[in-house]
Each structure stands twice: as C-alpha cells, then as structure tokens.
C-alpha positions in Angstrom: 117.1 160.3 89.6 117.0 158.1 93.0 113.8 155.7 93.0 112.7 153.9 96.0 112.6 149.9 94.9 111.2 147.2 96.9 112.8 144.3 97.3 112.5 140.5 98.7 116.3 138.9 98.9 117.6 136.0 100.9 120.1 136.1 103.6 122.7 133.5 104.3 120.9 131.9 106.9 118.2 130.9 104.3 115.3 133.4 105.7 114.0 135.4 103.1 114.6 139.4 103.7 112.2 142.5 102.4 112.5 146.1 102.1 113.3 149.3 100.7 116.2 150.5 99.0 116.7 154.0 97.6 119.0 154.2 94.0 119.1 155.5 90.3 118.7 151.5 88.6 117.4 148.2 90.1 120.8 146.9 89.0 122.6 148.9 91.6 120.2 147.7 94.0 121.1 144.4 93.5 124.6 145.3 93.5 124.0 146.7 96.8 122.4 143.5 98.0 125.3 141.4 96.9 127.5 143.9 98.9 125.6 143.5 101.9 125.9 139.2 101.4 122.0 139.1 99.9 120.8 137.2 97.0 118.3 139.4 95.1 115.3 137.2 94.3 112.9 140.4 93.4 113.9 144.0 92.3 111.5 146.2 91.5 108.3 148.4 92.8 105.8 146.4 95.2 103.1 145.0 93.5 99.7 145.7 95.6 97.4 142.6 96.2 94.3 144.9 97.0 91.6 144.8 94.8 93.3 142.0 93.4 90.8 140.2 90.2 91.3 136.5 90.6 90.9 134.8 87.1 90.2 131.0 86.4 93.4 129.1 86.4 93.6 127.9 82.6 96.5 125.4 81.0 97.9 128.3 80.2 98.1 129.3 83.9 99.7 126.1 85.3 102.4 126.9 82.5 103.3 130.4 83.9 103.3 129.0 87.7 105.6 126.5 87.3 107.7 128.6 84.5 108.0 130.9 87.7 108.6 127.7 90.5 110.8 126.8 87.8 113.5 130.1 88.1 112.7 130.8 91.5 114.0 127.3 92.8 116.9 127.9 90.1 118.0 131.2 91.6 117.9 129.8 95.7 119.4 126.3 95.0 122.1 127.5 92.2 122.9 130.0 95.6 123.3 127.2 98.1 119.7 127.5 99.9 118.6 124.3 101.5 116.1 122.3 99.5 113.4 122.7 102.1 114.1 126.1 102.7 114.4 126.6 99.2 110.5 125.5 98.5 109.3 127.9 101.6 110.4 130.7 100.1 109.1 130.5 97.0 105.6 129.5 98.5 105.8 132.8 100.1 106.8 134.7 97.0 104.1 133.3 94.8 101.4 135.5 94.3 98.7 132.8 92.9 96.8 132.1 95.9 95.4 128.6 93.8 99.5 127.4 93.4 100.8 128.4 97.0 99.0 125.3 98.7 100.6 123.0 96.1 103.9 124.4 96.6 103.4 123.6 100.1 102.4 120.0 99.7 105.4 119.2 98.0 107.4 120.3 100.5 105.1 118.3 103.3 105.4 115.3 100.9 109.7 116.0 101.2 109.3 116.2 104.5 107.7 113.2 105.1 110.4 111.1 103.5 110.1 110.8 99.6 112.4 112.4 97.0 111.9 115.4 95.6 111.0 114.1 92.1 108.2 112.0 93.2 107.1 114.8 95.3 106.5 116.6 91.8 105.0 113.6 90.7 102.3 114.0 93.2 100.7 116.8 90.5 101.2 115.9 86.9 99.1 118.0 85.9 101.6 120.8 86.7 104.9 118.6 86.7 105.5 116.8 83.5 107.1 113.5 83.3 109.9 115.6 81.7 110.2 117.7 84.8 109.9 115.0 87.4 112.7 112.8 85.6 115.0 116.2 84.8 114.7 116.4 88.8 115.3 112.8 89.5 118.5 113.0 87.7 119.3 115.9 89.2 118.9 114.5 92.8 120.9 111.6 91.7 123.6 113.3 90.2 123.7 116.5 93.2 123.4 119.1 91.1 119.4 120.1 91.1 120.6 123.9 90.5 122.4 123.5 87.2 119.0 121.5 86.6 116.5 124.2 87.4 118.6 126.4 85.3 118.2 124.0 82.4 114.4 123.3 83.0 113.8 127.6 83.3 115.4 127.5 80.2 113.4 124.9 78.7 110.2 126.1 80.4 110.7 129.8 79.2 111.5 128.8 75.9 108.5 127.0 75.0 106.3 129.3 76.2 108.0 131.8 74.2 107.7 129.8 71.3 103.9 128.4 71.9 102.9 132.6 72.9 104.2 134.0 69.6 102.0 130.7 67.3 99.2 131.6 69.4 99.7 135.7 69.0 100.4 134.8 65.0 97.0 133.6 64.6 94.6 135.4 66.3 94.6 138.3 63.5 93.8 135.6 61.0 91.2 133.8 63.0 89.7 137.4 64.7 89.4 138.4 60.6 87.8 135.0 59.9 85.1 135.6 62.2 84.6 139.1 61.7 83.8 138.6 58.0 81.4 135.8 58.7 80.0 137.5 61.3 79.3 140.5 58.8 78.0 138.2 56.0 75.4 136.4 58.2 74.5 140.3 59.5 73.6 141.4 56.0 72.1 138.2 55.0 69.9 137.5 58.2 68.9 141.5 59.0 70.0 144.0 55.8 68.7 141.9 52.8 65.2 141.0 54.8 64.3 144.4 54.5 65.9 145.5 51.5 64.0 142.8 50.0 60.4 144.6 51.0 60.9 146.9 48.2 61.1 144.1 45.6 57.6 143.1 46.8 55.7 144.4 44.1 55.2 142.0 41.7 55.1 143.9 38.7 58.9 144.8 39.3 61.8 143.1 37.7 64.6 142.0 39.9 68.0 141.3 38.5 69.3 137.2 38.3 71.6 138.8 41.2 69.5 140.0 43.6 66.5 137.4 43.2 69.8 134.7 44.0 70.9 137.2 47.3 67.1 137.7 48.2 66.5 133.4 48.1 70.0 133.0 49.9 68.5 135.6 52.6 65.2 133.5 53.2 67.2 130.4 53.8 69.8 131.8 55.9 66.9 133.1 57.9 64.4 130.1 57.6 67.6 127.5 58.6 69.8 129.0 60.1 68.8 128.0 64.0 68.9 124.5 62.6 71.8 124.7 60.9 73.6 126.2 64.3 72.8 123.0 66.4 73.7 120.7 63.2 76.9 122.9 63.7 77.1 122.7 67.5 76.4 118.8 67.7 79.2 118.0 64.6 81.8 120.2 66.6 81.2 117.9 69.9 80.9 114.9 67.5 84.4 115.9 66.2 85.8 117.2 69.4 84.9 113.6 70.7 86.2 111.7 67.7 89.5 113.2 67.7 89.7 112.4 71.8 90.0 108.5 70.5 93.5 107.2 69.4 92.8 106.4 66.1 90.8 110.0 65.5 93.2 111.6 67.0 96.0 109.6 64.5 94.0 110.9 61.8 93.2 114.4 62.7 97.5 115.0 63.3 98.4 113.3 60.1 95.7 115.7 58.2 97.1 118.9 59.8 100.8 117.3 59.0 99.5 117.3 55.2 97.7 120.6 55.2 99.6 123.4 52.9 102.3 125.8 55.0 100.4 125.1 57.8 101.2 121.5 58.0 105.0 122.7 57.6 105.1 124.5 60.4 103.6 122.6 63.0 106.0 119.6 61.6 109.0 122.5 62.4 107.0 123.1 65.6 107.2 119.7 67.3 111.0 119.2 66.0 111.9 122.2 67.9 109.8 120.7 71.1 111.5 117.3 70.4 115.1 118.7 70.0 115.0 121.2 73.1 113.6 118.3 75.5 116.6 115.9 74.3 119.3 118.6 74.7 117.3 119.4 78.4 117.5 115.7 79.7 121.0 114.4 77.6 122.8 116.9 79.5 120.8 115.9 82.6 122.9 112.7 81.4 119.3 110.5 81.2 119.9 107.6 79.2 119.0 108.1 75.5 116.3 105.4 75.0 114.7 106.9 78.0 115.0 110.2 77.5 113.4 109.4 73.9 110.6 108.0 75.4 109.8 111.3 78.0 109.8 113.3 75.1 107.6 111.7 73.3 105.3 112.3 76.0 105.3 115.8 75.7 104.7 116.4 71.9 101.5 117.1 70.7 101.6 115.7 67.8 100.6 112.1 67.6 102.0 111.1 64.2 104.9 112.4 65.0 104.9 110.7 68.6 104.6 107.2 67.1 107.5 107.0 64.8 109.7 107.6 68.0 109.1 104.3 69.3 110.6 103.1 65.8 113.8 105.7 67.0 114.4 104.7 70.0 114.3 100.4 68.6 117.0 101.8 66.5 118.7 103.2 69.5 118.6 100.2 70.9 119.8 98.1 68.1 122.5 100.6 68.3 122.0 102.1 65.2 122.3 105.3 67.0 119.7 108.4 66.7 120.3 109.8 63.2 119.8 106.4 61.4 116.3 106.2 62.6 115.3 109.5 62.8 115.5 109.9 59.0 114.0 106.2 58.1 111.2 107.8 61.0 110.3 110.2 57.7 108.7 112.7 59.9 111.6 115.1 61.2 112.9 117.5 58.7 116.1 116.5 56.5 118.6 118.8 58.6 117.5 117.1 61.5 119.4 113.7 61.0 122.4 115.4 59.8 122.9 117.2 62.4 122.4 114.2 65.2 124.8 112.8 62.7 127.6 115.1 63.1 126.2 115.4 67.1 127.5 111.3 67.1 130.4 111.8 65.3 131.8 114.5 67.4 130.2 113.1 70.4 128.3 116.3 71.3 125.0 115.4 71.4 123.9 117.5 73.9 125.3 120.9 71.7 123.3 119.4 68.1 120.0 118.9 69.9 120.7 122.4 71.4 121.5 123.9 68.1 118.6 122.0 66.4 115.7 123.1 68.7 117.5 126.8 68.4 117.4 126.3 63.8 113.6 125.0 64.3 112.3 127.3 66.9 113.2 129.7 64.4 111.7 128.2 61.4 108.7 127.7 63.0 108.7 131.6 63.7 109.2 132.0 59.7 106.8 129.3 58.7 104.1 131.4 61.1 104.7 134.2 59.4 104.9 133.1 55.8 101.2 131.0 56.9 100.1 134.4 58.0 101.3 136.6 55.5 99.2 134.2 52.7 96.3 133.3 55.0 95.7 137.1 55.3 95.0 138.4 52.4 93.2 135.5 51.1 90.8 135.9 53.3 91.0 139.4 52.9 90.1 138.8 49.3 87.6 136.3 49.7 85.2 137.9 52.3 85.7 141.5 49.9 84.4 139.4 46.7 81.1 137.9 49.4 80.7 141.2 50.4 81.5 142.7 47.7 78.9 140.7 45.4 75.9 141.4 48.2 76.5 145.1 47.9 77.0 145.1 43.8 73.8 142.8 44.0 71.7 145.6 46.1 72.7 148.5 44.2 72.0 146.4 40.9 68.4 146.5 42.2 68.1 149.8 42.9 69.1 150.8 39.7 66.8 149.0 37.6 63.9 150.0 40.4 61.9 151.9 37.2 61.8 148.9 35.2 58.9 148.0 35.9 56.5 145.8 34.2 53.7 147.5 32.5 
C-alpha cells in the first residue's frame, strides 16, 4: 500500500531539498532520490514540532546530539558536500533547539580561519579529546568522511553498550528500593498501630514481636536523624571520591567487588580497545593515541597503568608487553595485540577485541543480574517475611493473657 513519506535530501549544489514522495517502502523512496541525483539524509513521516516538551539537556543528552552531528556530517562529507555547507545543513536538520547555536558557532569559528578540529575544541564538553584529534587527523590526512564514519561507529557503539549496563540495572536497583521502601512502611506506619493492641500490660507478647515492636519505636524515634546522617555521608562521599586519591580508591574497590567488579573491568577494555582501533586507523601515532584514550575511561585504576603502556611503547617494547605487566586488562587482551604486532594489523585486533569485550560485558551484566536478583529477592522475602510471621505470632497468642 502507497504511503506518503517526507523527506529532507541534498542536491548537488549542496542546498538541502524537502518534500513529499508517495511509495510502498522508505527504501524505494530513497531509491527514487538517488535516481533523481539526491542524497537521502531523512526518510520517513514528518515529525511535528508543535506542542513540542523541551527536557533539561542531561550528559546523556550531549551524547545523543553529537552521536547524531556525528552521522549526519558522515553521510554529507562521505557524499562530497563542502565542509561549510556540510555544518549548515545539519544545523538546520537538528531538532534540539539548545545544540543548533553550537553547531553554528563552529561553523562561524571555521569561518573565521581555524581548523575544524579546534573549532570542536571550542566545546569539550560535547567534543572529546578523542573526537577533536580523530578530526585533526582527518583534516590532515583529507579524508574527514571515512572519519565521521569511524567516529558514528565509535559514538553509536558506546552508547549502545553504556544504554544496555544502564537498562541491566535499573530492575535490580528499582527492586532494591522498592523493598526498603516497603520495610520502612511497615516499620514506621503498620507496626505503630499494630502495636496499640499489645498495650495492655497484662498480655504476653512473643520474643518476636516485643524485638519488631522496639525496632518500630526506633525506626520512628530516629529515623529523621538518621536521614540527614545519611544525606550529609552521601555528599561527604560524593565529595571524597571527586579528589584523586578518593577517586583511586573508590575504582580500585569497585575493580575488587565480586561479578561486578568483573564486568566493569570487561567494560573499560572494550572502551579502551574500540578508541585504539578508532584513532590507529585514523593512523594517530600509538603513544599518542594511548594517551587520548586514557582520557576517556572512567575508570581511574585502570587509566593509570596506561601511562606504564605507553613508557613501554616507547621503549619499544611494543603494546602487548606492557599491557599484560599493566595487570589490569584481561589475559586475552595481550595476546591478541600480540598476534595484532605480529601480523601487523593492529587496527583489525583492537577492532576484534573491543567487539570479544563489548560482549562480555553484555554476559557479565547479565550473569551480575541474574544473581543480584534473586538475592535480593530472597533477602527482602526473609525481612518481610519475619515482620509478618512476627505479627501473626501475636495475634495468635492474643488470649494468653496474664491472670
């Protein structure tokens, strides 16, 4: 069945081209734009911007802007569209009003005479040092359109990879709070009045419940206090682990902490290995391109035992030498930098490595989840279990009452 699909494509003068096409699929649209000597930048049914809800722009949001900067720019340069002409357009197809102006200041900044990369550089907080260097060596090289592919590879990737951790744990941390959150209820509301039955003195209440009915009077006697103790130690901690040498210790814990720990080590290996295979093919020098992606791992432990690498590398003891003296990269990892030397295909075993650990972090999610689930599970059934079992112990024995 024909569909009407809206399109935006770019014509070979650069100018960017709208409209409707009628056709069964969106891929014979584009075929039909091809036909005509378009390049189909957007198939599909035309979003409306009315009633549009603006939400705060997050971390999370500066990732998706330039994730979509990234493939736009890909698309237009890889298809011969000017550099300048190239940024227009894709200001005008971004939809986030808060990343069109920036979009637009680089392309001023171009304009008034510096290179593209340190036009990037001009917003790090949306440009990594990655990014900017990928770019530089593009610009020195001519060939920024087999670079944008690389980077919209590299940019969708980890997204894909930090959006399916993230997705893995809210269940477990949702279930966490929901079972605390239940406890406190009972304790703080339930057992209060339950309690008013017990008030005769003359009754006797079971070891049990006398234990559930004291737990109840603290809860509610210290709890407000023991909320801003809470509050203050979070900031405390928050602020602790913001210093180097909290923050040293805070990475080397989580590195240590059972199938967690394992994961998050599989996690940054597969962010170390896809930024080396992004910038060796980029043809950045090794030491350097060592150094940028150490920059971008989140891991701090982790992070300093590259600076011992990257001495090696310049000792020229090569990468998979150090790497495994570094003791922080999983076994696989040296040997396959070592058969990346041998071979002299570097660029293919950092490739195939961040693909092996991208998906071993997947597995190491799930096998943390599928333990972390029913332990908790288990643990807030026995807390709730015991309050219930403790109640109904009570009422009971209600007739024994002392004489």
């Amino acid at each position: 069945m024909a569909t009407s699909f809206f399109f935006r494509a770019v014509a070979s003068d650069g100018k960017l081209r709208t409209g409707t096409i009628t056709a069964e699929t969106e891929k014979k649209v584009a075929q039909e734009l091809k036909r005509q000597g378009l390049i189909p930048v957007y198939v599909g049914f035309e979003k409306k911007k009315n009633f549009e809800l603006q939400m705060p722009t997050f971390a999370r949001g500066h990732r998706k802007d330039v994730l979509f900067f990234t493939q736009e720019m890909s698309t237009l340069l890889s298809a011969g569209v000017p550099l300048d002409r190239a940024l227009g357009i894709t200001a005008e197809l971004t939809e986030k009003s808060s990343f069109r102006p920036i979009v637009l200041d680089v392309m001023r900044i171009l304009k008034g005479g510096k290179s593209f990369a340190d036009s990037l550089a001009s917003y790090p907080q949306y440009f990594s040092e990655l990014y900017v260097n990928m770019v530089r060596a593009g610009e020195a090289s001519g060939s920024l359109g087999t670079i944008f592919e690389r980077l919209s590879e590299f940019e969708r990737t980890r997204d894909d990879l930090r959006g399916y951790i993230i997705s893995s744990l809210i269940y477990p941390a949702l279930l966490t709070l929901v079972g605390l959150g239940s406890i406190f209820v009972l304790l703080d509301f339930v057992v209060p009045r339950f309690a008013q039955i017990f008030s005769d003195p003359r009754m006797k209440i079971p070891t049990p419940t006398l234990l559930l009915i004291q737990t109840s009077a603290y809860v509610r006697a210290y709890s407000l206090p023991a909320f801003i103790v809470l509050v203050v130690l979070i900031i405390g901690f928050q602020a602790f682990i913001r210093t180097a040498a909290g923050a040293l210790w805070w990475d080397t814990l989580r590195l240590r902490a059972p199938v967690l720990g394992d994961a998050l080590r599989k996690a940054e290996t597969a962010r170390f290995a896809r930024a080396m295979a992004t910038l060796v093919a980029a043809s950045v020098p090794l030491v350097q391109s060592i150094g940028i992606a150490r920059g971008i791992l989140n891991n701090r432990r982790i992070a300093g035992t590259l600076e011992q690498v990257s001495q090696g590398v310049k000792r020229g003891e090569g990468i998979a030498g150090p790497i495994l003296r570094a003791g922080q990269f999983p076994p696989l990892a040296s040997h396959l930098l070592s058969v990346g030397e041998e071979t002299g295909n570097l660029e293919a075993m950092f490739g195939r490595m961040a693909d092996i650990y991208d998906a071993e972090t997947r597995t190491a999610i799930r096998r943390f989840t599928a333990l972390f689930e029913p332990v908790i599970i288990l643990v807030m059934g026995v807390l709730v279990g015991s309050l219930i079992l403790s109640m109904m112990l009570a009422i009971t024995g209600i007739n024994d009452v002392v004489i």
